[in-house]
N, C-alpha and C positions, 0 to 999 in steps of 0.2 A: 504494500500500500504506500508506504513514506518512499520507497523508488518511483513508484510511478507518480507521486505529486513532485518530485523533483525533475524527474521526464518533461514532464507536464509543462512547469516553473522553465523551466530550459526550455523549451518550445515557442511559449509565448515571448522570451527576450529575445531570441531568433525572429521570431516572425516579426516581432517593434522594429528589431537592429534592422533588417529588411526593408520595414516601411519606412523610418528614416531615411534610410540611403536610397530608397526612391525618391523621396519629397525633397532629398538636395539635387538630386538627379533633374528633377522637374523644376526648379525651382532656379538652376541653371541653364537650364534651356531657355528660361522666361528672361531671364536676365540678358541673356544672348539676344531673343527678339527684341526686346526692348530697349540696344544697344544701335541694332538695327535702324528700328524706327525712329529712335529719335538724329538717327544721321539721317534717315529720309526723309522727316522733317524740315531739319535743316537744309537740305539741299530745296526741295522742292518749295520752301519758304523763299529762299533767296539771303538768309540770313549768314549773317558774315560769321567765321568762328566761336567770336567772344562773346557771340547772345547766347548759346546752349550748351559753353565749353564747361560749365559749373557742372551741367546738370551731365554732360556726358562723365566726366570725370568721377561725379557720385555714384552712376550706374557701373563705372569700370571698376570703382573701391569695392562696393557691394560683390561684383562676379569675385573678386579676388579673395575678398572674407567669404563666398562658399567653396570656391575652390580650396581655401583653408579649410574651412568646414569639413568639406571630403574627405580630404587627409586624416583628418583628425578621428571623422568615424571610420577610415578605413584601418586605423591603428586601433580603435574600439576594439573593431571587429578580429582584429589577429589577439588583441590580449584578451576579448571572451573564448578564444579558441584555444586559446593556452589555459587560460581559467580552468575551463572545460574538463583538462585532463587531471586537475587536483580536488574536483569533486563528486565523492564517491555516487555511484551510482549514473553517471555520466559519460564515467572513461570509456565507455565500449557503445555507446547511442552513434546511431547514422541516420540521418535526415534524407539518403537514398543512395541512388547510384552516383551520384554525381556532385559529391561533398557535403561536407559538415551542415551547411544552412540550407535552411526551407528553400524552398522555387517561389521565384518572384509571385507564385500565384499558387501559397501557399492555404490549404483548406485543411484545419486538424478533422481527424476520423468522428463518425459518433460512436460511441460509448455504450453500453448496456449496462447497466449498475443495477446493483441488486438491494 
């Protein structure tokens, strides 16, 4: 019983770490198009550099602090995998053929409980 709620507990921070690291994922691409347009703005405005060079330079700090971002949960993600093999009942789980974390399109089983 207390393995499979720590199964379980390990599961659900897999599946978060996951969703995380998709929403910097998306959230970088946003930042991408919206680097985008606001040079297409600009161009199609007619406006000279120094009217939207503030607001370009905020949106290129932002990409950079998630590009930080990433980093940082992609180091999460190797110290929970290390974590991983110092707690019992852990060291031998697989999330499938194809490595330690869930599938970006991860669905836990149902259960039959008595």
């Amino acid at each position: 019983m207390r393995k499979q709620i720590i199964e379980n507990a390990a599961y659900e921070v897999a599946t978060q770490a996951r969703a995380v690291e998709d929403m910097i994922e998306g959230a970088l691409i946003e930042l991408a198009e919206l680097q985008t347009k606001v040079l297409r703005v600009s161009s199609i405005a007619g406006v000279s550099f120094v009217t939207l060079q503030e607001c370009f330079e905020r949106v290129a700090a932002a990409t950079t602090d998630m590009v930080k971002a990433r980093g940082t949960m992609a180091a999460c993600h190797v110290a929970m995998a290390e974590a991983k093999q110092r707690i019992p009942g852990l060291r031998t789980v697989s999330w499938g053929d194809d490595g330690d974390c869930p599938p970006k399109t991860a669905q836990s089983d149902l259960r039959i409980v008595a």
